[in-house]
Structure formats: structure tokens, C-alpha cells
N, C-alpha and C positions, 0 to 999 in steps of 0.2 A: 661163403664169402660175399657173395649178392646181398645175403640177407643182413647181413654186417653194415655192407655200404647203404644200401636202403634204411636202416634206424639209423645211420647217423645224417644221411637230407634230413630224415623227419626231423632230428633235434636241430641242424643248423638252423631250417625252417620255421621252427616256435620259434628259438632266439632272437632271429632276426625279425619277427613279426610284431615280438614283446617291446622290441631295442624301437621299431618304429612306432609302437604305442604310446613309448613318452615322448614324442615331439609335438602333439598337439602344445597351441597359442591357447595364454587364456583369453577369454573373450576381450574385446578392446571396448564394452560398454562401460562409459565413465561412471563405474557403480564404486562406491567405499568400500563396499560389503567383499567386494571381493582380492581377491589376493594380488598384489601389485606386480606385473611384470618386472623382471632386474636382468636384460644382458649382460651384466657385466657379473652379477654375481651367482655360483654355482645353485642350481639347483635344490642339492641332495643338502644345503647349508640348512643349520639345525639352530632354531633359537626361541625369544620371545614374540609373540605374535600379537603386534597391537591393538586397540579394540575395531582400525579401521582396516585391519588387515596385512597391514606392513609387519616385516621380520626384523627382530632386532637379535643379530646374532649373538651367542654364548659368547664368544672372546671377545675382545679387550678393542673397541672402535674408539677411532679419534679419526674426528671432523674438523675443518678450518669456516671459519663464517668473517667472511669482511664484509664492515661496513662504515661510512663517514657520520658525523654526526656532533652535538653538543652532547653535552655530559647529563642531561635528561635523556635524551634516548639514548646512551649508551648504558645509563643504570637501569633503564627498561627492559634492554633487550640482555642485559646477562641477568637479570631476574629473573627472564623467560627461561634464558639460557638451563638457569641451576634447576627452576622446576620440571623441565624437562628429565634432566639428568639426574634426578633424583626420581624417578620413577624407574630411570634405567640405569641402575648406577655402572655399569661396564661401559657407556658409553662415555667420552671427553670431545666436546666440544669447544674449542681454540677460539676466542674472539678476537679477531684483528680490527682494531679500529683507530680513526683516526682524523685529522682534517680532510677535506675534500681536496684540497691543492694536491697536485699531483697525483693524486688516487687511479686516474685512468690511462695515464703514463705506465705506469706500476703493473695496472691491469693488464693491457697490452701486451706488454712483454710475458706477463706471466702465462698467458692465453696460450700466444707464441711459442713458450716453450714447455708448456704444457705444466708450470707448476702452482697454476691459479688455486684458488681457494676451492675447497667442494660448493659451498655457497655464498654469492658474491653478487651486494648491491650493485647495480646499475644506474645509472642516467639514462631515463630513456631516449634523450634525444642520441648519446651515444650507445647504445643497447644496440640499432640499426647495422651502424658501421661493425659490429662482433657477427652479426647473425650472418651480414653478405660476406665476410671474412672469412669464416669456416664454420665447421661445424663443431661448437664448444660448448653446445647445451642441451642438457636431458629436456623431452619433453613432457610434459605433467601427466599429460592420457595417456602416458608407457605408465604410470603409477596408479592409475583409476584414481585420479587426485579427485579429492570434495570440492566441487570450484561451484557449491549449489547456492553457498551466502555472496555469489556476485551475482552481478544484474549483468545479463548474458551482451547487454549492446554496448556495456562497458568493458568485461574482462575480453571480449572479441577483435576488440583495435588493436593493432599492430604496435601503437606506443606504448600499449599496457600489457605487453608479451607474446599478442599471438604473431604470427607469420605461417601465411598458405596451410594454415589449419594445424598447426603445432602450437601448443600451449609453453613456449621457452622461458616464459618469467611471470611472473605474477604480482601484480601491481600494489604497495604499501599504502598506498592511500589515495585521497581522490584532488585531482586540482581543475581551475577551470571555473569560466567565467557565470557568476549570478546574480540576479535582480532582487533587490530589494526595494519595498515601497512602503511609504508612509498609511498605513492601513486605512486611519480613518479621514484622511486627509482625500484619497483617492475616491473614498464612500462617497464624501461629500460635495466632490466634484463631477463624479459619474465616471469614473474610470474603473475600470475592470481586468487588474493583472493576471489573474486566475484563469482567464477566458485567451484561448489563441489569437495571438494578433500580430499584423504587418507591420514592417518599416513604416508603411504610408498611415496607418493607425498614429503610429508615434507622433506625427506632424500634424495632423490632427487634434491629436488629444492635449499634445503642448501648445496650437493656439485657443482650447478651451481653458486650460490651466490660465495662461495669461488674461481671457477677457474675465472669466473670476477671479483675479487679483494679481494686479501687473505687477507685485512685487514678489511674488514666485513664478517656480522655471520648475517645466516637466520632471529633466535628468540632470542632475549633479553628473558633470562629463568634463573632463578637461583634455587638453590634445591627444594626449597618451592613449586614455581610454578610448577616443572617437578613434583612433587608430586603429588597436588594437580588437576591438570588440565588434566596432562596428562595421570599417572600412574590411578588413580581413574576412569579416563574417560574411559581409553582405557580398562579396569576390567570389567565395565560395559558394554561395546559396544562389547566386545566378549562374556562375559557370559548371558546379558541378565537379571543379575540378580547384586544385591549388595553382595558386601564381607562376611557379614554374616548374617542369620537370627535370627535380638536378640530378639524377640521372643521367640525362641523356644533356643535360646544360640547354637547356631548349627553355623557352617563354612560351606561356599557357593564356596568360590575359591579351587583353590586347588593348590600343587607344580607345576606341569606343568603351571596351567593359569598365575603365578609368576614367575616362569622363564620366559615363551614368553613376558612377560610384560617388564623385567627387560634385557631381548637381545635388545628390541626395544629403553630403556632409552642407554643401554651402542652405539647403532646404533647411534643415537642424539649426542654423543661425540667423538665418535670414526670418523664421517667423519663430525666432526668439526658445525654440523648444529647449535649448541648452543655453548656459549666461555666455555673454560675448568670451574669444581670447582671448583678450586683454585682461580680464577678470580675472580668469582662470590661470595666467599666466603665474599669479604667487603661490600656485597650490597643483603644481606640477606632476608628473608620475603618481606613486603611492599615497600625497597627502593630502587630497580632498577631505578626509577626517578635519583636516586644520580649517577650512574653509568657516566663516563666521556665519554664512546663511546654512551650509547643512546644520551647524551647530545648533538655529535658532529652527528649525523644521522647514525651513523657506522651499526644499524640494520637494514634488510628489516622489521620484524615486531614485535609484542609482542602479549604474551595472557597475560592480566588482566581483572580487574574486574569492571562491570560498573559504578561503584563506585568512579574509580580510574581512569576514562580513564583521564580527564580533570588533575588529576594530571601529570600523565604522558607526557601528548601532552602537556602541559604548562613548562617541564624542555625542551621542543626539539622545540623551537618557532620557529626556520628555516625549519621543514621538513613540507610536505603538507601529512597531515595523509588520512585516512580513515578507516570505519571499514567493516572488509570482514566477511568472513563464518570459520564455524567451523569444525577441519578435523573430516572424520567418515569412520568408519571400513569399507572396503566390507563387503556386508552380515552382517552387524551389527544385533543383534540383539534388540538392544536397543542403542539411539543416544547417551546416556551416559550426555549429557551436561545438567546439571539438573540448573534452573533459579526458584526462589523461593525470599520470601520475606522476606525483616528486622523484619514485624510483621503482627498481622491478628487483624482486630478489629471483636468483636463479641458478639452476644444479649443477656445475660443470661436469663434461662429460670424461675427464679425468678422476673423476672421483672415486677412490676405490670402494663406499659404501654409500651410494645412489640413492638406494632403496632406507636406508637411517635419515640421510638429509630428508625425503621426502615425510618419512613419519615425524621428525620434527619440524617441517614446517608446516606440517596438516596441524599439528600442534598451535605453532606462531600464529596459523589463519585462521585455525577453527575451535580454536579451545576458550569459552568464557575465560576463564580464570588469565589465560594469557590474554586473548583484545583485555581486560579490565585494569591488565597492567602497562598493556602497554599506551593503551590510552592515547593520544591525540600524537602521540613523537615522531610520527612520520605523516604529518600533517593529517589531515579529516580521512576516520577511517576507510577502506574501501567497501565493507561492506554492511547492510543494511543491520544486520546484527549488531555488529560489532559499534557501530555507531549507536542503537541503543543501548548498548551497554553502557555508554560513554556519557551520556546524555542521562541517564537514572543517574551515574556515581558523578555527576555535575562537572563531567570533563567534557563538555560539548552542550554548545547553547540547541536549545530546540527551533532558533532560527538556522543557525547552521546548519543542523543536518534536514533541515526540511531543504535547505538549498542545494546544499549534496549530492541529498535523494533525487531534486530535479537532475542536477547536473547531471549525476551517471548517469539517467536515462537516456545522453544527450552523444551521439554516434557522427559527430561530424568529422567533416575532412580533419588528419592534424596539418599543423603547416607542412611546409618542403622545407627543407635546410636553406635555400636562397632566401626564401621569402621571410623565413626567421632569423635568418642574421642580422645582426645589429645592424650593419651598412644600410639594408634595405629598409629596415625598420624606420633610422633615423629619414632614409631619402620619404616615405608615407608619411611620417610623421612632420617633413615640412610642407609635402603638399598640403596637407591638412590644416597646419597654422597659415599657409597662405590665404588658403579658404576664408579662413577666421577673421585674417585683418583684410580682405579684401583684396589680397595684394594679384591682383590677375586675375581675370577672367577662370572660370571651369577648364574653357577649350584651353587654354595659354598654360594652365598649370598641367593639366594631363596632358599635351605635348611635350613637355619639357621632362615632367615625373617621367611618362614614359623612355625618352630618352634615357635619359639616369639608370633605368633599373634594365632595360636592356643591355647597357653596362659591363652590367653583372655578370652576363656569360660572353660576353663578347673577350 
């Protein structure tokens, strides 16, 4: 009888030795090559195994994919869509698409009650408010996702998906602000966009511009863009920090960091580096293209947005552009130039096949044949590939993506939600035009600016 009970420890003993052999993780090294973690889906599940390693099981999968958009990137992305599925044919992917109006209404609720899409665009400015909310998204390194055709200081920010080191979305294309300059025009004055340079550089080089011909101006800049590009940038690259923490509704800048900010816009008019307000006043926001001196070349350069560069360099078909670097503080503490994306696509963690979404969007992000269709629809590709590609098949100028390519490099603060809202925007954007027509003292307008934006969380 002993010898009974003793052979069956020893079998319970292998069993349970065996049962604990399969609980090894696979490694968490963001390799393709290897087989992609799926919590949600069994193990012992038996299918086709993609070439990056992903499982496409035997039975019959349907995926939901929303997204907003015009009727060119909606015929892009079900292009993507059928080549996909024609490789796998068991798989059905469901396009939901549609206007942006009300889309994150929509989403919300869906989030909430858990019957969101498996793959579902974002806004990154609202992507944030989802992530502090719960927990409703797969992260890409439970996939060993390919994230090798991004430039590591772009796919890394928090607006283009990541959060405390989870990869939760992954950025459609690239946005954010770039320099373009009159190439030969710069040659022949001695200016050098190529080469690193300061705010104080810029005041500099715009009263050499003028004592070489008082009928050109450094930067084509009207209030918007000193606003926006400059004032915001130069906030950041001294304090290191954004305007406030909404969070906690707390103010980050202070009187003094808005005065120096607002001596260095009234510097930019006062020795003429940018044409007076007044000027600029008809060619407001977006339409400096309209303006009749960039038309005739009369600027050495401009800061826009990569977006808009191909608008711009197409009103001035006479000048030989290029796109150079972006100024940055001494001792910056932070480069200020924040490049961030139109949207983030990402896995809800409702999804009942995880592990499919992610083989199709290794697909979406890394497959030639898809970047070639899908081409510029979610604005300038995100990544360096993909942008050549776009660029041989003549879907992207090679000033654009030389500007691109600067801009992702470019890891600056993004705004806070205060300092990006419109309120705050427009209160900067009149200190700014006071500057312009003079109307107050520096000290007199950062008193008051300050007041206003304190305001805001009060």
C-alpha cells in the first residue's frame, strides 16, 4: 500500500512540475521576430502565424476600426483595409467612419461601457483625458510591435502615445512647426539656417537683412505665428516647463518670464526683423501665402507648419527654398519645439482579438505597399520610410519631408490644455499685437497679460 501512495506523489509531482513549465513570459524585448504576448487570448489557440510573428487564428475574426476623415483617406484606408484581408481571408474588418463632429462623444460612452471599436483613432489632445480615465488600451510592447521606422524622440511623447513607458497609440503622422528659407537669398546675405542658432541670432541677422536691402524683412511672421511659434516656444525653452500645470490648475510662468518674453517680441519689430502689424494685419492666421512680398521673395525665411510648407513654397514658384533648424535658447532648458500628431490609432483593451489588430496595424505602419497607399491622408507620414516612399511616388515634396525629418527630431514640451485653449491663446495673441502697434509699454502689457491668464484658474 506504501508503495502505491509513493508512485502516485511521484506522478502528482511531474504534473505539477510540467503544469508550472508553461507559465514562463515571453521575453518583453521589443523584437518582431518574436511571438507577441496576447492576455486575452488562449494560449493552446492554433492558426496562421504572420511573417512578424503574430497569430491569425483558424476561425472566422471580425475587427471594428473607427476613424474621422474626408473621402481620400477613407478610400486609403479600406484599400489598406481589403489588402490586408486578402491575405487572411477568415479575417472581417468593419470600418466605421465618419465626420469628426461628435466622434469623441461617441467614443466616450463607448470606452465607458466597454463597446468601443477594437481599433479606434484619437485626437491626441483628447487621447490624455482616456488614458487618466481608465484603463482602455493595449500597450504595443505586450505585442513586440516594430516601432523601429519611428525616430525614438518622436514615437516617445506622450502626445504621440506613450504614457510612463507604455506604448497606448501610435502616431498617423507628423505635425508641428518648420523653417523654411529662401536658399540663395540667405547665401548671399551670410546667413546660415543649417548651422544652430539663438533667438538673439534672429535680431541680429534681421538688422543685417535690412542694412542689405531695406526692402526685405528676415521672417515672414504675422501675430498668430509670433504667438504661437515663438512666444510659446521661447516660455518653454527658458522655463523648462509649460505655462501651467492643469492638473493641479496652478500657474507655471510668472510676470518677469512674460515680460522677457514680450522685450524679446517688441526686439523682432522694433529692429524691423519681421514687417510691422499693421502690415501683417491683412494676412492673418494661415494666409501669409497671400501676402504680395513673400509672393515677390522679399523674405529671407518663414516659420510654418509642416503641413503648410508645400502651400507656402507653391505662392513663391521663383524662390529656391529650403528647410533649415530651429532657434533655441542658450542654456535652454527644454528645446520648446514640440512635433506631435494629427491622431494616434490604438487597441482597445476590450477587444476580443488584440493579437489580429496588432498584425494589422504592423501592416498599416510597416508594410511598403500600405505607407504607398496610403500616402499623405493623415497628414506627413510619421515615419522616415514611409515618407520616402511618398516622396519617390511624388505624394510628398522633398522640402516637406526634409522638414518633417527636422521636426520629429524635435522632443519639446507639448502645451498644457490651459495654455492651449483658445481663451488663452487669443489673451497672448493680444499682448502680442499690442507689442506690435506699440500700444503699452512691455512692463504695462505683461501686467495686465498676466493678470488675464491668471484668470484662467482662478
Amino acid at each position: 500500500m506504501k508503495k502505491i501512495v509513493s508512485i502516485m506523489l511521484v506522478c502528482l509531482m511531474i504534473l505539477t512540475m510540467a503544469a508550472c513549465g508553461n507559465t514562463s513570459k515571453p521575453s518583453s524585448d521589443n523584437s518582431s521576430a518574436q511571438a507577441p504576448s496576447n492576455p486575452t487570448q488562449a494560449p493552446e489557440s492554433k492558426g496562421t502565424v504572420t511573417e512578424r510573428g503574430y497569430t491569425i487564428p483558424d476561425e472566422n475574426v471580425t475587427i471594428r476600426f473607427s476613424w474621422w476623415g474626408g473621402e481620400e483617406r477613407n478610400a486609403a484606408t479600406i484599400a489598406v483595409i481589403e489588402q490586408f484581408i486578402k491575405m487572411y481571408p477568415n479575417v472581417k474588418i468593419e470600418p466605421e467612419y465618419g465626420s469628426s463632429d461628435g466622434y469623441h462623444d461617441k467614443l466616450s460612452t463607448q470606452l465607458a461601457s466597454g463597446t468601443a471599436p477594437d481599433i479606434v483613432q484619437v485626437d491626441p489632445e483628447t487621447f490624455p483625458t482616456y488614458v487618466a480615465g481608465g484603463d482602455y488600451f493595449h500597450d504595443y510592447f505586450d505585442f513586440n510591435f516594430d516601432l523601429s521606422n519611428f525616430d525614438e524622440a518622436y514615437i516617445s511623447q506622450a502626445t504621440n502615445g506613450r504614457y510612463d513607458g507604455k506604448q497606448l497609440g501610435l502616431p498617423t503622422g507628423i505635425s508641428g512647426v518648420a523653417l523654411i528659407y529662401n536658399k540663395d537669398l540667405a547665401e548671399k546675405i551670410g546667413i546660415d539656417f543649417t548651422a544652430d542658432y539663438t533667438w538673439e541670432d534672429l535680431i541680429e541677422w534681421g538688422k543685417k537683412v535690412r542694412e542689405y536691402d531695406s526692402s526685405l524683412y528676415l521672417l515672414c511672421m504675422n501675430k498668430d505665428y509670433v504667438t504661437n511659434a515663438v512666444l510659446y516656444t521661447y516660455l518653454k525653452q527658458k522655463m523648462g516647463d509649460t505655462m501651467f500645470n492643469a492638473k493641479d490648475k496652478a500657474i507655471n510662468v510668472t510676470e518677469e518670464d512674460l515680460l522677457e518674453v514680450l522685450k524679446y517680441v517688441d526686439a523682432l519689430y522694433e529692429n524691423e526683423v519681421i514687417p510691422p502689424a499693421s502690415y501683417m494685419a491683412a494676412y492673418s492666421g494661415d494666409s501669409m501665402q497671400s501676402d504680395p512680398n513673400w509672393i515677390a521673395g522679399k523674405y529671407v525665411a518663414c516659420y510654418t507648419y509642416v503641413s503648410t510648407i508645400d502651400v507656402m513654397t507653391a505662392a513663391a514658384p521663383g524662390v529656391n527654398f529650403a528647410a533649415g533648424n530651429l532657434a533655441l535658447m542658450k542654456d535652454a532648458k527644454n528645446n520648446g519645439w514640440q512635433s506631435n500628431t494629427p491622431q494616434v490609432l490604438a487597441i482597445t483593451k476590450t477587444s476580443k482579438y488584440p493579437e489580429v489588430c496588432a498584425a494589422f496595424l504592423d501592416y498599416f505602419f510597416n508594410n511598403e505597399t500600405a505607407m504607398r497607399t496610403l500616402g499623405c491622408t493623415r497628414s506627413v507620414p510619421p515615419t522616415a520610410k514611409a515618407r520616402e516612399i511618398c516622396e519617390g511616388a511624388g505624394l510628398l515634396s522633398p522640402l516637406a519631408m526634409e522638414g518633417a525629418n527636422i521636426t520629429s527630431k524635435m522632443a519639446g514640451l507639448i502645451n498644457d490644455s490651459i495654455s492651449s485653449s483658445q481663451e488663452c491663446k487669443a489673451i497672448m495673441a493680444e499682448a502680442v499685437e499690442k507689442i506690435g502697434y506699440g500700444a503699452g509699454t512691455p512692463e504695462d502689457i505683461a501686467k495686465s497679460t498676466y493678470s488675464l491668464i491668471k484668470g484662467l484658474i482662478e
